[in-house]
MDAnalysis code that builds the backbone (N, CA, C; Angstrom):
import MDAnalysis as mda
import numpy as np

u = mda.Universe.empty(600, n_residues=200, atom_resindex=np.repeat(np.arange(200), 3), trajectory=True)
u.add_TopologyAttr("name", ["N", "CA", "C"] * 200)
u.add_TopologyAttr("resid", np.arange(1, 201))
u.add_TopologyAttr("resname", ["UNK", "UNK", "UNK", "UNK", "UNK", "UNK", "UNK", "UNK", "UNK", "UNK", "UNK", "UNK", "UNK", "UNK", "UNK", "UNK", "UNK", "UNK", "UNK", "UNK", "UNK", "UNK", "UNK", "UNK", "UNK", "UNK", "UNK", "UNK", "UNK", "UNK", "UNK", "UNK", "UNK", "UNK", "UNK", "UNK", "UNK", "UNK", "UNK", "UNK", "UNK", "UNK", "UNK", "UNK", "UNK", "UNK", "UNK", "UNK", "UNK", "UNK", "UNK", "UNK", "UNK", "UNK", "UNK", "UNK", "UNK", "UNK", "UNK", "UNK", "UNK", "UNK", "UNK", "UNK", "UNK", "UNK", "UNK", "UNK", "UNK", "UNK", "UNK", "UNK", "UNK", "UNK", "UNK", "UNK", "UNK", "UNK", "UNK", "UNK", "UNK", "UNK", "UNK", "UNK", "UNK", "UNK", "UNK", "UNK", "UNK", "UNK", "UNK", "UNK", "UNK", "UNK", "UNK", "UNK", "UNK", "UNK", "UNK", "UNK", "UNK", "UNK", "UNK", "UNK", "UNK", "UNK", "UNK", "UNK", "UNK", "UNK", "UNK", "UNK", "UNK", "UNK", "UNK", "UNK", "UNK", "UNK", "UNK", "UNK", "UNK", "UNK", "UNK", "UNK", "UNK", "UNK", "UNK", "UNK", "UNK", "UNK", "UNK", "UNK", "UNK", "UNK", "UNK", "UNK", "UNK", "UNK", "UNK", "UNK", "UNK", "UNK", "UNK", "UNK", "UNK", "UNK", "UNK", "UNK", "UNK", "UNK", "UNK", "UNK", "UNK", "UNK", "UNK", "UNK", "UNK", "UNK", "UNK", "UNK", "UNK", "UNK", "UNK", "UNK", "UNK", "UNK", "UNK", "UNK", "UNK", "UNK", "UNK", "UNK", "UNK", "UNK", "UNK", "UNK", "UNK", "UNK", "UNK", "UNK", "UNK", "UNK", "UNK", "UNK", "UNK", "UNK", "UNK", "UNK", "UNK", "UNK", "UNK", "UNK", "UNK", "UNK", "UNK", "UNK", "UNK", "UNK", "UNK", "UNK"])
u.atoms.positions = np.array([
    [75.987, 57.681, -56.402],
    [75.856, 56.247, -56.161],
    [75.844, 55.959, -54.683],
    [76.521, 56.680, -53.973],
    [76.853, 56.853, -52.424],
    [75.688, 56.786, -51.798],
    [74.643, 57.843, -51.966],
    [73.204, 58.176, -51.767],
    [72.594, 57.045, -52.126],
    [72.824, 56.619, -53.196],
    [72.022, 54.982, -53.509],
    [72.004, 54.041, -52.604],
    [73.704, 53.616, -52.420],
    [74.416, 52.547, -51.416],
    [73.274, 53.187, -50.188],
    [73.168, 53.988, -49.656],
    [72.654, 54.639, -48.341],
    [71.576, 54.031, -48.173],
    [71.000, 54.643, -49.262],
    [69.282, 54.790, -49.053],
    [69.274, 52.867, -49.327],
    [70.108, 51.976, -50.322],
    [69.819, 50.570, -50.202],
    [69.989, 50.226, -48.523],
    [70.729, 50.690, -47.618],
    [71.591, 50.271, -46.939],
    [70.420, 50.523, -45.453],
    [69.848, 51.995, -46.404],
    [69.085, 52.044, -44.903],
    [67.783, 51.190, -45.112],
    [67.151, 51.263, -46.458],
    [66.045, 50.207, -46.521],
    [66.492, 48.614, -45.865],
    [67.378, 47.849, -46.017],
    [68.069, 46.626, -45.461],
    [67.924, 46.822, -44.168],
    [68.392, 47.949, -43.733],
    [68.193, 48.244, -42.195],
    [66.915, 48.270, -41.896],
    [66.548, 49.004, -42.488],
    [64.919, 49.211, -41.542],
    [64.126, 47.572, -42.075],
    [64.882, 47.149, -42.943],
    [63.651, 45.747, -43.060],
    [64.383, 44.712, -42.176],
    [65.708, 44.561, -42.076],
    [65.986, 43.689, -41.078],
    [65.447, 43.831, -39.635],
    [65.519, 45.283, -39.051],
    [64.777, 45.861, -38.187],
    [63.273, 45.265, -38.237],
    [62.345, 45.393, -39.280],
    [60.930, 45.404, -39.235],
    [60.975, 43.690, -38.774],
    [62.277, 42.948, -40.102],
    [62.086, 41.447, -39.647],
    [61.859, 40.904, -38.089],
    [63.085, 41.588, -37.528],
    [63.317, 41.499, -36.585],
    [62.083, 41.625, -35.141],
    [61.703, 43.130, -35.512],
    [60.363, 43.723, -34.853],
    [58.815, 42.598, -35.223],
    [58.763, 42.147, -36.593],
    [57.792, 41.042, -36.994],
    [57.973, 39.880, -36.044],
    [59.791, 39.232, -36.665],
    [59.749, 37.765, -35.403],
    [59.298, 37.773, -34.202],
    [60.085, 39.203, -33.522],
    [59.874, 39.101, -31.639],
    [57.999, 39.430, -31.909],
    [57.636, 40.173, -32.600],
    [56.074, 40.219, -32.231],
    [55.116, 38.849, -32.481],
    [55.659, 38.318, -33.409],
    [55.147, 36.747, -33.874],
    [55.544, 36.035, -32.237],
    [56.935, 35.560, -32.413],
    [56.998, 35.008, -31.281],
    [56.495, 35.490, -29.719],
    [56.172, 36.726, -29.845],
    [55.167, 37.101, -28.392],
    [53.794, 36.781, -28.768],
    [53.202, 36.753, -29.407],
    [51.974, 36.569, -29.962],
    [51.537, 34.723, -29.815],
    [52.815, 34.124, -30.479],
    [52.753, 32.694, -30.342],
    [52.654, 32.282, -28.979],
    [53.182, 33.134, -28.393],
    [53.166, 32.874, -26.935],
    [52.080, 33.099, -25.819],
    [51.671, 34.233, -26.770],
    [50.398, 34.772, -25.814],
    [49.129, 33.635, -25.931],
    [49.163, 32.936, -27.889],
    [48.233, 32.249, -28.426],
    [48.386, 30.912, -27.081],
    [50.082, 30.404, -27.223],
    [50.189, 29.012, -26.302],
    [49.640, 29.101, -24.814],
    [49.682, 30.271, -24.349],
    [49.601, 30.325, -22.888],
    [47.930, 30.479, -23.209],
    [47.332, 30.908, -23.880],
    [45.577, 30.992, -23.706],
    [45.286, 29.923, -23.883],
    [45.577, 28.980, -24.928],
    [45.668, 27.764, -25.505],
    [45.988, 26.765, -24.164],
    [47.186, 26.618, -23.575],
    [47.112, 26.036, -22.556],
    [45.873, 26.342, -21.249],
    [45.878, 27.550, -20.912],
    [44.859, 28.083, -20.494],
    [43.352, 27.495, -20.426],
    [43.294, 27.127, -21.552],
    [41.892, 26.866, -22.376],
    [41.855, 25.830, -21.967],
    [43.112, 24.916, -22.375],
    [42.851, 23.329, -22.659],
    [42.831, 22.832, -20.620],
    [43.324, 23.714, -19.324],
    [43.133, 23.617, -18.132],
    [42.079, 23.741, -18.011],
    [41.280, 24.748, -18.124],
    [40.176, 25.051, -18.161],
    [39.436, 23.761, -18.265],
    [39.245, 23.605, -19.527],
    [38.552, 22.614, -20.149],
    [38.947, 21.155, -19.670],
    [40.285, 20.427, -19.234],
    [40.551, 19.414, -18.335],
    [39.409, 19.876, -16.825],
    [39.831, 20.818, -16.199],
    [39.288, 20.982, -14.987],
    [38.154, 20.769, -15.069],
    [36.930, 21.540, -16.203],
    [35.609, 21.707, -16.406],
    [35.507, 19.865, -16.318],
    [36.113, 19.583, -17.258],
    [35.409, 17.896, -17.737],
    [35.997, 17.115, -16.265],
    [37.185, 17.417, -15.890],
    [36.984, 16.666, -14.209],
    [35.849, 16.943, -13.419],
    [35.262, 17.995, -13.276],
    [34.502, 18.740, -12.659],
    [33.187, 17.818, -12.686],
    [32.639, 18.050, -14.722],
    [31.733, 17.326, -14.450],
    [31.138, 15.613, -14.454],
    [32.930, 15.552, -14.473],
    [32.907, 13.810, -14.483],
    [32.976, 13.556, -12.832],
    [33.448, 14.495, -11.617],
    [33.005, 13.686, -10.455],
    [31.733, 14.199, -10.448],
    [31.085, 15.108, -10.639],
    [29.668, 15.168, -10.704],
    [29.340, 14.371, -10.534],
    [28.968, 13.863, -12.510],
    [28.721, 12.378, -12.828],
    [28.642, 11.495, -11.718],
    [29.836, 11.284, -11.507],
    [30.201, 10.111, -10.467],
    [29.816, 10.182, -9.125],
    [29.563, 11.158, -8.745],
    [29.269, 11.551, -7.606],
    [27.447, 11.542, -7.506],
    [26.686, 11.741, -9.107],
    [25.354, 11.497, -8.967],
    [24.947, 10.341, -8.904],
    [26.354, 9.661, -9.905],
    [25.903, 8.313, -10.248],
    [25.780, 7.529, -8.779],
    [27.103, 7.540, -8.045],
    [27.060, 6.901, -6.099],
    [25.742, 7.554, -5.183],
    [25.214, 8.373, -5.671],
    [24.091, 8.795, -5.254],
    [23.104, 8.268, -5.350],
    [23.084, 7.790, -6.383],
    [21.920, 7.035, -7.306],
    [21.727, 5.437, -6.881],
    [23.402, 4.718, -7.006],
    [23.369, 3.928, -6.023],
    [22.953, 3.303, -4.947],
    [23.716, 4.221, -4.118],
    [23.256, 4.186, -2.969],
    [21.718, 4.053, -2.360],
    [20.911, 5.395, -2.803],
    [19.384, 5.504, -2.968],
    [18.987, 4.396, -3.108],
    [19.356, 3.476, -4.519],
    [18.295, 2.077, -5.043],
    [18.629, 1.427, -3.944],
    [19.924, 1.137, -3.439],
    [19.928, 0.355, -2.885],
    [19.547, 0.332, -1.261],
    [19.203, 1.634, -0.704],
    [18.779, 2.067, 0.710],
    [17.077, 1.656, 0.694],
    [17.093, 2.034, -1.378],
    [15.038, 1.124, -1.165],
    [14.938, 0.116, -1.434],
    [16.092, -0.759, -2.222],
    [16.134, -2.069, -1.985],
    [16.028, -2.687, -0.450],
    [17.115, -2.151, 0.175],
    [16.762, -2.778, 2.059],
    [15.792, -2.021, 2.494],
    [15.345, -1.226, 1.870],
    [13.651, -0.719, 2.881],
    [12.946, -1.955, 2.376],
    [12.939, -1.927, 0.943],
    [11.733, -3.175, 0.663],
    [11.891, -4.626, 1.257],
    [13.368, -4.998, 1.279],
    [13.747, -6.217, 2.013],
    [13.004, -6.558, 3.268],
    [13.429, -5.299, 3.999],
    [13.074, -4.916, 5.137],
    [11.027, -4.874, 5.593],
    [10.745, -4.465, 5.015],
    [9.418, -4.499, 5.002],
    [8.423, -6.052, 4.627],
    [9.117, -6.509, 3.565],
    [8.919, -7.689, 3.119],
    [9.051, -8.757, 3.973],
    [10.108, -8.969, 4.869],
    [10.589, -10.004, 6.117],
    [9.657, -9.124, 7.012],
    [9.541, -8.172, 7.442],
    [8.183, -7.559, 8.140],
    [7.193, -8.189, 7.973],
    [6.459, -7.903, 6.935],
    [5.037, -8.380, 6.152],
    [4.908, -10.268, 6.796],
    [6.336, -10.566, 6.400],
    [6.250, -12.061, 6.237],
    [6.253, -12.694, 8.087],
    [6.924, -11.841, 8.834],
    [6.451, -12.085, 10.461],
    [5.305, -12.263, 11.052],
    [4.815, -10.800, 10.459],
    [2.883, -10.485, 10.923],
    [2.346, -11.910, 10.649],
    [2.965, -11.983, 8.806],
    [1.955, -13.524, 8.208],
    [1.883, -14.400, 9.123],
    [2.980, -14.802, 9.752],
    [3.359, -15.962, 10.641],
    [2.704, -15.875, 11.779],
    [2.837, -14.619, 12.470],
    [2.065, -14.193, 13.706],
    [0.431, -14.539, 13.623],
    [0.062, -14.203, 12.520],
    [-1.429, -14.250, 12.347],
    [-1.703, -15.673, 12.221],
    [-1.035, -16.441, 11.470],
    [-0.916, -17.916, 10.911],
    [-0.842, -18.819, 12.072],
    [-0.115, -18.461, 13.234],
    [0.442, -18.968, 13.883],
    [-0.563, -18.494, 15.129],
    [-1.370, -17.621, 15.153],
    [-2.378, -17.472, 16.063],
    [-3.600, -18.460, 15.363],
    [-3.655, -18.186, 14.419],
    [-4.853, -19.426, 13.908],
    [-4.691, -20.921, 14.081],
    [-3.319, -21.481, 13.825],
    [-2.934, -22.639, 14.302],
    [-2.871, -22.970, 16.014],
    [-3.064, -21.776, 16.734],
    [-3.237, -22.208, 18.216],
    [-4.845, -22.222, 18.154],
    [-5.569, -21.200, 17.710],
    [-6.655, -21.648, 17.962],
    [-7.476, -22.749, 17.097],
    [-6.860, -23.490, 16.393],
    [-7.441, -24.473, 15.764],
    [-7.138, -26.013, 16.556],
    [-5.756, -25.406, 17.177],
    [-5.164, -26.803, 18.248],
    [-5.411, -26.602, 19.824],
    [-6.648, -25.689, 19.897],
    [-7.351, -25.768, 21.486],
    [-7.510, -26.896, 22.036],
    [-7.091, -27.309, 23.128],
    [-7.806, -28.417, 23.853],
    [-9.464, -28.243, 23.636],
    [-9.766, -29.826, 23.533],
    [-11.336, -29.854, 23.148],
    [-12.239, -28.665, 24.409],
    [-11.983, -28.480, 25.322],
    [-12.897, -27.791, 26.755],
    [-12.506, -26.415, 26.369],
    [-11.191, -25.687, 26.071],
    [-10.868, -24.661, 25.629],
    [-11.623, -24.027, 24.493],
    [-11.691, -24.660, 23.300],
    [-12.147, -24.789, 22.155],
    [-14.298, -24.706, 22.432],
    [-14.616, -25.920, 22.673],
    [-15.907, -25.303, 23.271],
    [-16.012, -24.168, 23.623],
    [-15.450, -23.719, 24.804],
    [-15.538, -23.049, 25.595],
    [-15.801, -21.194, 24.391],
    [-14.552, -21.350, 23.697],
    [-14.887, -20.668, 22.812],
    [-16.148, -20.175, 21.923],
    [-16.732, -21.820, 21.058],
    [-17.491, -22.024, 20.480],
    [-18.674, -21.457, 21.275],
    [-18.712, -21.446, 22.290],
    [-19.514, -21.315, 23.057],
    [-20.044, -19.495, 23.272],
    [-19.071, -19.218, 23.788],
    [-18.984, -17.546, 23.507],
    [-19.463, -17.083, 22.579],
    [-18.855, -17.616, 21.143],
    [-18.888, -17.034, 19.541],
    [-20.188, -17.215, 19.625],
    [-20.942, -18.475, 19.828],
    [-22.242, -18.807, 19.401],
    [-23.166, -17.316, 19.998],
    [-22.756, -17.610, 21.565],
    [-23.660, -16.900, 22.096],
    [-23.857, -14.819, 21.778],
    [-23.006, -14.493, 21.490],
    [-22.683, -13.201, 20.968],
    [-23.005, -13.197, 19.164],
    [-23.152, -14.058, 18.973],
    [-23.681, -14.193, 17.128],
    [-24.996, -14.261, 16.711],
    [-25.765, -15.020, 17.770],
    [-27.002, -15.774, 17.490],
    [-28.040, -14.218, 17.348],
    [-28.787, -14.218, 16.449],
    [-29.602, -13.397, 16.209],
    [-30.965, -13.908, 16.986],
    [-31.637, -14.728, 16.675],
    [-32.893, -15.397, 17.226],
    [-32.918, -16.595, 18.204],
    [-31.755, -17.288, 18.043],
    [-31.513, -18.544, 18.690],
    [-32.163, -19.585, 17.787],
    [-32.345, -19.506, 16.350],
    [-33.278, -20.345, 15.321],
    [-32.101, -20.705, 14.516],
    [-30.973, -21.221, 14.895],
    [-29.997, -21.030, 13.442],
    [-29.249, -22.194, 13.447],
    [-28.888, -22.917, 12.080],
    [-27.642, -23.985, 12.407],
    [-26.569, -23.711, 12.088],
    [-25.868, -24.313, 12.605],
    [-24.406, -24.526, 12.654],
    [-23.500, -25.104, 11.771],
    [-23.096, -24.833, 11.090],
    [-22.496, -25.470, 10.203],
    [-20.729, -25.455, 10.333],
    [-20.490, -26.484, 10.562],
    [-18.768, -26.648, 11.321],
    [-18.213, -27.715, 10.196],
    [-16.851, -27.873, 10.212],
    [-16.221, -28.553, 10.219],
    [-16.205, -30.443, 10.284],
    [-15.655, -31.055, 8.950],
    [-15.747, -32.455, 9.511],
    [-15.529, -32.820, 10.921],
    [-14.302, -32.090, 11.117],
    [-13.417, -32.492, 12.587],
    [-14.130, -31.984, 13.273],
    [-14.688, -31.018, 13.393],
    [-15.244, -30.371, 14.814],
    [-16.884, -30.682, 14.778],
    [-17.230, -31.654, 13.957],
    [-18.323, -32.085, 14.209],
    [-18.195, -33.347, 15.892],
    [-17.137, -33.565, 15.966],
    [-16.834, -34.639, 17.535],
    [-16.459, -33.573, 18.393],
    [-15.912, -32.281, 18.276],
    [-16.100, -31.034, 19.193],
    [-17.176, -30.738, 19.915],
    [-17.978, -30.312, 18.941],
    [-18.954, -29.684, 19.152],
    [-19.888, -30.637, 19.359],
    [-20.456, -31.017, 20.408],
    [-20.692, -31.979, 20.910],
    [-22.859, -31.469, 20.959],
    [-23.330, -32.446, 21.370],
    [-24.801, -32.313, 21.620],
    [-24.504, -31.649, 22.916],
    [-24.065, -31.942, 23.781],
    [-23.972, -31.163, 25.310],
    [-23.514, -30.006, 25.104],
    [-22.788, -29.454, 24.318],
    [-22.019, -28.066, 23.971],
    [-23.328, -27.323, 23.563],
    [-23.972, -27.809, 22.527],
    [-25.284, -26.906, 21.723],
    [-26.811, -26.579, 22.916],
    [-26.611, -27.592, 23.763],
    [-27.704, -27.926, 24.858],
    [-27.455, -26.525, 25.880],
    [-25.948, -26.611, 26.201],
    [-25.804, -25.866, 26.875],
    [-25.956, -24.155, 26.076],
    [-25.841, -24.165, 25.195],
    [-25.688, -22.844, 24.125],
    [-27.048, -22.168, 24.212],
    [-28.206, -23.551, 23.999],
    [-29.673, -23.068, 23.806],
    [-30.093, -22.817, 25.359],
    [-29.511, -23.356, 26.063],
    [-29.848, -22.458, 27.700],
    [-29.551, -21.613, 27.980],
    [-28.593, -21.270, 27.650],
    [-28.118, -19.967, 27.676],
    [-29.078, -18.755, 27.026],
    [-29.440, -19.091, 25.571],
    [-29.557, -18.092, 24.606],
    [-31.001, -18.091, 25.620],
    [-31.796, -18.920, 25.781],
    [-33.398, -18.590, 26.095],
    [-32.949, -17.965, 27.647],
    [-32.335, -17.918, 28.302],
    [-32.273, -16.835, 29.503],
    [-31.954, -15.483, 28.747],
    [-31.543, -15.219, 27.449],
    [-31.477, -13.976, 26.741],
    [-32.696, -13.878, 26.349],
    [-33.938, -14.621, 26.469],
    [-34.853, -14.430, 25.712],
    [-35.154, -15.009, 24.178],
    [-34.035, -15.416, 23.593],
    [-34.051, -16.006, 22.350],
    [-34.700, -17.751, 22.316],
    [-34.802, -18.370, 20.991],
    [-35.463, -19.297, 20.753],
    [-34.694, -20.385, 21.288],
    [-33.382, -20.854, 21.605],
    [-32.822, -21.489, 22.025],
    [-32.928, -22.511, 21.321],
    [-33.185, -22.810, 19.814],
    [-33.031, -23.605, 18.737],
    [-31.580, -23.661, 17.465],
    [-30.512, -23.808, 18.626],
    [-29.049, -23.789, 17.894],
    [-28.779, -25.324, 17.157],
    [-28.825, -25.671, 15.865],
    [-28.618, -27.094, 15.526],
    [-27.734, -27.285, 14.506],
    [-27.282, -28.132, 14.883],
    [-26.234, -29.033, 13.994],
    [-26.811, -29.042, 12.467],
    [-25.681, -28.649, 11.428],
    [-26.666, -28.692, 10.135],
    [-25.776, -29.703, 9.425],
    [-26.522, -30.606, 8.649],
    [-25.903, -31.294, 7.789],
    [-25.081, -30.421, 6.551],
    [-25.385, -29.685, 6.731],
    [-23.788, -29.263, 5.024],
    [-22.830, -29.319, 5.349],
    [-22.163, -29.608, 4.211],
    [-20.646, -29.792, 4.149],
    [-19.608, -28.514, 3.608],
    [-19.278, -27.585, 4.386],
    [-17.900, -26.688, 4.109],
    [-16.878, -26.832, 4.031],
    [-15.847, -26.264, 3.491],
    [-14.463, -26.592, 3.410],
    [-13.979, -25.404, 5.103],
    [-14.567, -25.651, 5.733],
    [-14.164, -24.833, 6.811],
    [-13.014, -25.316, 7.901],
    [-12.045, -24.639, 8.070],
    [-10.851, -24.794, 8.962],
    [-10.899, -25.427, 10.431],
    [-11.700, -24.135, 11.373],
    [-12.283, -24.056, 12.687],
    [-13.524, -23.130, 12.428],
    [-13.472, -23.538, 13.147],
    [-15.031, -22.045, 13.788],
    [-16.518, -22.339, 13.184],
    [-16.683, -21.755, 12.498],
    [-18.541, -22.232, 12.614],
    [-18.960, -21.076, 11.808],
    [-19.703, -21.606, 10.907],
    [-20.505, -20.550, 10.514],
    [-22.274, -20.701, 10.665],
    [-22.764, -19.586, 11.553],
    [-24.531, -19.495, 11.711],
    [-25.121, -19.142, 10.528],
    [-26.326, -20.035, 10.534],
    [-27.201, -19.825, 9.381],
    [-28.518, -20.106, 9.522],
    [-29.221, -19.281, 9.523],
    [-30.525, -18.819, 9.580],
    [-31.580, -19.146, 8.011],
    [-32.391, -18.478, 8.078],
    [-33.391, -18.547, 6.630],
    [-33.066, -17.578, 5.310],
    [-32.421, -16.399, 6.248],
    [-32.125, -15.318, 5.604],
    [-30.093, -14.513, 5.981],
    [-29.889, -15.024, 6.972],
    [-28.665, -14.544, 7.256],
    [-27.831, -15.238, 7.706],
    [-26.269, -15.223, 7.087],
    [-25.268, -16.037, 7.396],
    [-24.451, -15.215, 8.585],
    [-23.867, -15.474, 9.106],
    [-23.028, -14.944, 10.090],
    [-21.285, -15.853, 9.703],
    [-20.759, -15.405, 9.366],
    [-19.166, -16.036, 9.189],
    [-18.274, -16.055, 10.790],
    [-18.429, -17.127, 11.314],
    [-17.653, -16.934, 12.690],
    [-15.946, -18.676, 12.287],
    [-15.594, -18.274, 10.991],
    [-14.853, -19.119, 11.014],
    [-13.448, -18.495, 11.731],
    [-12.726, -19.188, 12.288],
    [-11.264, -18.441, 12.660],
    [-10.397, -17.577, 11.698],
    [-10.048, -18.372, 10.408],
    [-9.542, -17.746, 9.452],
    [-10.098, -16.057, 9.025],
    [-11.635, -16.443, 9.055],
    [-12.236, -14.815, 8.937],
    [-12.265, -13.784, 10.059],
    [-12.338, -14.290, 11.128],
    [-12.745, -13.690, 12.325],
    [-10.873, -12.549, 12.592],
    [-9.967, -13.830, 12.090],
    [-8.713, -13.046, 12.054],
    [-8.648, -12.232, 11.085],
    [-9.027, -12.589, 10.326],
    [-9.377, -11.716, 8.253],
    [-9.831, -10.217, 8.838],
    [-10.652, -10.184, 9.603],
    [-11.505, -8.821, 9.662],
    [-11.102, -8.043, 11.036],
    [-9.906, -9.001, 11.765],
    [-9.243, -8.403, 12.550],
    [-7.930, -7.792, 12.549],
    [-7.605, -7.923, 11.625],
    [-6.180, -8.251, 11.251],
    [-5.980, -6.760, 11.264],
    [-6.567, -5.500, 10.416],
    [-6.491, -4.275, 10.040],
    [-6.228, -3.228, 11.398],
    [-7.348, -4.047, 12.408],
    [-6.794, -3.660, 13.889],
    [-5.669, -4.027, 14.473],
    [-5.463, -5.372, 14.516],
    [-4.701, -5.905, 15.228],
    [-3.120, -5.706, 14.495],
    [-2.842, -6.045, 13.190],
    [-1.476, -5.416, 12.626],
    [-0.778, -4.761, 13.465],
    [-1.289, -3.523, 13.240],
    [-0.469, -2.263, 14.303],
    [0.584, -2.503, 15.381],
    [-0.707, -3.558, 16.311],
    [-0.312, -3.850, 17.596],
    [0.712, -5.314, 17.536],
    [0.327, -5.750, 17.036],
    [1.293, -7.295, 16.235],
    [2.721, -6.800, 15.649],
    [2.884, -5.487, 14.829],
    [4.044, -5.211, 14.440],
    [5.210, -4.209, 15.469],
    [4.188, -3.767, 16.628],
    [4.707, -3.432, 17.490],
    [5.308, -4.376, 18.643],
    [4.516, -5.514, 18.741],
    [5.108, -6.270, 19.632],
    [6.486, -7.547, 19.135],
    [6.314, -7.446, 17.665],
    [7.107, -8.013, 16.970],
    [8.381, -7.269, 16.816],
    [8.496, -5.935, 16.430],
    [9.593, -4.370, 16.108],
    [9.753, -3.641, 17.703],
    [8.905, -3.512, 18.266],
    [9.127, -2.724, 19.576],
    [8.861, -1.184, 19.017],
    [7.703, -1.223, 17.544],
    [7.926, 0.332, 17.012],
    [6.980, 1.297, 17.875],
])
């Protein structure tokens, strides 16, 4: 029975033992699981901080950008809108020439336009008291020392024209109104207008 008691006594032993050897290996194991587990879940906090200042950091990027081409466009736009004025504001001086200034002009334009010296004139209500019979007299003396017909005349039609004059012949118009004359200058002149406006 002794041998029995034993052999019960040593099985109890060796299983309290194994219990024993099971718990501490469970509980190292639980431990190893918590610390990877924590591990993991750092990881994974850090990763998602990571790519949340990303985020945030693309998003202030993004920001910023619209809004650096928002003030470019601002910027360009109050540009655009200077030139307008500049140009606008050169047409309003030459539309408010003193009458001798203004001739004097008319006078030039005519003479550098006239194809034959056969052409009328077609102006403006207002600048029909400008443009005077002595202004055109003097125009056609001019043109026939060029050799031309020296037949510049006053035409009865009616335009919606600003300043300036437009020549007209049988076959060809010539546009010498101010508004156009700046119209077809403008592509040149810009450049130099936004430079003296910017200092660019």
């Amino acid at each position: 029975m002794q041998g029995i008691a034993k052999i019960k006594e040593k099985i109890l032993e060796e299983a309290a033992e194994g219990k024993n050897r099971i718990i501490e290996n469970a509980k190292k194991e639980a431990a190893e699981i918590l610390e990877k587990a924590k591990k993991k879940a750092a990881e994974l906090e850090a990763h998602t901080e990571g790519r949340a200042r990303k985020a945030a950091g693309e998003e202030k990027r993004k920001i910023l950008s619209m809004a650096e081409l928002e003030e470019r466009k601002r910027y360009l736009e109050a540009k655009q809108a200077l030139i307008d004025q500049a140009f606008a504001g050169a047409e309003d001086k030459l539309l408010n020439l003193d009458a001798e200034r203004y001739q004097d002009l008319v006078y030039r334009l005519i003479l550098t336009s006239a194809i034959d010296g056969n052409e009328e004139i077609v102006v403006s209500e207002a600048d029909k008291k400008r443009i005077t019979p002595e202004l055109l007299e003097k125009v056609n003396n001019a043109l026939k020392k060029q050799g031309k017909a020296g037949n510049i005349r006053l035409s009865g039609e009616k335009r919606p024209i600003k300043g300036g004059f437009i020549l007209k012949s049988a076959t060809v118009e010539i546009n010498c109104t101010f508004d156009y004359l700046l119209k077809i200058q403008r592509e040149e002149l810009e450049t130099e207008v936004a430079r003296i406006l910017f200092e660019e």
